[in-house]
SEMISE-140920 format. One record per residue (C-alpha): residue number from 1; residue in three letters; x, y, z. Coordinates in steps of 0.001 Angstrom, whole numbers, always signed. Layout:
SEMISE-140920
NODE num residu       X       Y       Z
NODE NUM    ala       X       Y       Z
...
end
This chain:
SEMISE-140920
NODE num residu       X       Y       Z
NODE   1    unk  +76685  +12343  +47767
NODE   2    unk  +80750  +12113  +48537
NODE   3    unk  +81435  +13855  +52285
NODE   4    unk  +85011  +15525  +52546
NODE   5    unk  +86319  +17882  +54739
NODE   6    unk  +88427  +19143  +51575
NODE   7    unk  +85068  +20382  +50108
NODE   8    unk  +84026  +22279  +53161
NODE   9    unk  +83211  +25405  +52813
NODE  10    unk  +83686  +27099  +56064
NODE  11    unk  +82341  +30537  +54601
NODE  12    unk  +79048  +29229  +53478
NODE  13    unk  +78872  +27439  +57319
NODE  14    unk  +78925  +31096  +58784
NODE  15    unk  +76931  +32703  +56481
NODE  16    unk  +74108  +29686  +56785
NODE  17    unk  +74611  +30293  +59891
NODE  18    unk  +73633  +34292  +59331
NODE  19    unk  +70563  +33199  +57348
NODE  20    unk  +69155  +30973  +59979
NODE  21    unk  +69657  +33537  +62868
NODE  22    unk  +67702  +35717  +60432
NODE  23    unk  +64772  +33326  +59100
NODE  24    unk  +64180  +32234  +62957
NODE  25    unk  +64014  +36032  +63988
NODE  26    unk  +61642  +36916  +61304
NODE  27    unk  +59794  +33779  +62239
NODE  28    unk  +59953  +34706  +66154
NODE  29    unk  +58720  +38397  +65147
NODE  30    unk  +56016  +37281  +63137
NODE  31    unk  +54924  +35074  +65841
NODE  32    unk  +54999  +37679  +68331
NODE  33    unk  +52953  +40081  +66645
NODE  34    unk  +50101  +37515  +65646
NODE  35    unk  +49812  +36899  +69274
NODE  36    unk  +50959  +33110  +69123
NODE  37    unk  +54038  +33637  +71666
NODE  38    unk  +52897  +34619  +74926
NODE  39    unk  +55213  +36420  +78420
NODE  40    unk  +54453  +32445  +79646
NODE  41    unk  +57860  +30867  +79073
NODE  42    unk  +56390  +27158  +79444
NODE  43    unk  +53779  +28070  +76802
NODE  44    unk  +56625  +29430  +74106
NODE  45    unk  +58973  +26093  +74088
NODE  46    unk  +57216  +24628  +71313
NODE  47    unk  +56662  +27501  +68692
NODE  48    unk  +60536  +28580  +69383
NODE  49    unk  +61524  +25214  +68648
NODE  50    unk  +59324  +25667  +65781
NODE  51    unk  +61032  +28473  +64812
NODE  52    unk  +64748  +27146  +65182
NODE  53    unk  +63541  +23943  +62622
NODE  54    unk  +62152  +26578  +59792
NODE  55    unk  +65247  +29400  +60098
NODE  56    unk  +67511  +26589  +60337
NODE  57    unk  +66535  +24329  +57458
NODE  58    unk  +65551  +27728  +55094
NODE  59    unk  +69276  +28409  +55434
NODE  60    unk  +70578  +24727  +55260
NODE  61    unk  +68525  +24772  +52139
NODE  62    unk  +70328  +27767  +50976
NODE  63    unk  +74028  +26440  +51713
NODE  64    unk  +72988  +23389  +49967
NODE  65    unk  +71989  +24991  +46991
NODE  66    unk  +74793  +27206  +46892
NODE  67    unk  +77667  +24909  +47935
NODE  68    unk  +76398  +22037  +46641
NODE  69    unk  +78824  +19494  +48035
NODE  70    unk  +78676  +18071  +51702
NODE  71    unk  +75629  +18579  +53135
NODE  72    unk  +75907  +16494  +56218
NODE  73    unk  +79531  +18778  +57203
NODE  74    unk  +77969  +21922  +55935
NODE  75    unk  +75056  +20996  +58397
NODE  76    unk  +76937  +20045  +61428
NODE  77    unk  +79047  +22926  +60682
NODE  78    unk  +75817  +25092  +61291
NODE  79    unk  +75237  +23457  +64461
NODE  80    unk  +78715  +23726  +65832
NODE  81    unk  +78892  +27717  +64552
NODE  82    unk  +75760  +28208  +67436
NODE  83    unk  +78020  +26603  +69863
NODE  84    unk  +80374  +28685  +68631
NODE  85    unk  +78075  +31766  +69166
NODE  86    unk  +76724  +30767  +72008
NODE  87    unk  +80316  +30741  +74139
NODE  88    unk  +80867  +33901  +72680
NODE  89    unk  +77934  +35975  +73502
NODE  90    unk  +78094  +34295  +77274
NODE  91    unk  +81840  +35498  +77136
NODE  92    unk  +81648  +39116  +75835
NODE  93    unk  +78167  +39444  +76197
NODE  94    unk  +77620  +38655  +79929
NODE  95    unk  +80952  +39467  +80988
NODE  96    unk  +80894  +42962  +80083
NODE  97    unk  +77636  +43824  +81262
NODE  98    unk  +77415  +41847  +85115
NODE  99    unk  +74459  +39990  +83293
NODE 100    unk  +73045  +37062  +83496
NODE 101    unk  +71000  +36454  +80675
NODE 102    unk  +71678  +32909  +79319
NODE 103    unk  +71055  +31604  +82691
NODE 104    unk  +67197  +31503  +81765
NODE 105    unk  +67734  +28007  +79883
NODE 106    unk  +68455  +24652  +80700
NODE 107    unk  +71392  +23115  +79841
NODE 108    unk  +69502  +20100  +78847
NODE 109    unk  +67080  +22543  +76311
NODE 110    unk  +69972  +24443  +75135
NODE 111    unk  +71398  +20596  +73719
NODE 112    unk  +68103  +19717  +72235
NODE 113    unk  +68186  +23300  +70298
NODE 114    unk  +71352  +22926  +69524
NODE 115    unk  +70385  +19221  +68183
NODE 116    unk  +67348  +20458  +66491
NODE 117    unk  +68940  +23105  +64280
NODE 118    unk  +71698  +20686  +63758
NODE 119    unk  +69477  +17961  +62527
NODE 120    unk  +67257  +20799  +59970
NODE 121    unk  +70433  +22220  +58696
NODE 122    unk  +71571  +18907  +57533
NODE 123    unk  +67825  +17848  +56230
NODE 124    unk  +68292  +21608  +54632
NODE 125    unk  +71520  +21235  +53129
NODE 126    unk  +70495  +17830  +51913
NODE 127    unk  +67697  +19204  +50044
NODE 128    unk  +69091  +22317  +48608
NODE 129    unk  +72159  +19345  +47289
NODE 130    unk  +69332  +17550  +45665
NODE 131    unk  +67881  +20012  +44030
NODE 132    unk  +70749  +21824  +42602
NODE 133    unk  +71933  +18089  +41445
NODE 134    unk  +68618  +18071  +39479
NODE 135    unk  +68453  +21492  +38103
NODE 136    unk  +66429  +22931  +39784
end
């Protein structure tokens, strides 16, 4: 597998992207209502985390598949688009409202999150490559 930033697809980054925010909310929800996730934020961490590695490497499996070139770019890319998110929702999101939301997390967690779906996109992408290479 050839890496180029000529065969980046900066469409399918976003639209990973998308997917993942979607898988991990569906994950997160189904979590929720079997009781797992708790109001105790210490107790949480893990299954989020949880969470953030399935969404994330569902969708880098997805971008793989249908990109099929580039998997480690098309997974960082992921993993920059959340910082990407992330500045923006603390811009317009706090901004506007006087709120103070993201101040709940660590700036130390919010790195190993940001690592974490980083590191499943590109074990995603790398998979979904793979498989399309064979096939499947």
């Amino acid at each position: 597998m050839t890496e180029s930033f000529e065969r980046l697809r900066p469409s399918w980054i976003a639209f990973g992207w998308f997917i993942a925010a979607a898988v991990t909310s569906l994950v997160l929800f189904g979590l929720i209502v079997l009781g797992v996730i708790s109001d105790d934020p210490q107790a949480e961490g893990a299954w989020v985390a949880l969470a953030f590695l399935i969404g994330f490497a569902v969708a880098g499996f997805f971008v793989g598949v249908r990109a099929g070139i580039s998997p480690i770019l098309h997974g960082v890319g992921m993993g920059l688009f959340s910082l990407v998110v992330f500045w923006l929702a603390n811009l317009f999101g706090g901004e506007t409202t006087g709120q103070t939301a993201w101040t709940e997390i660590s700036t130390v967690t919010a790195g190993w999150l940001i690592l974490l779906q980083t590191v499943a996109a590109i074990v995603g992408t790398r998979a979904g490559v793979r498989w399309r290479r064979k096939g499947g």
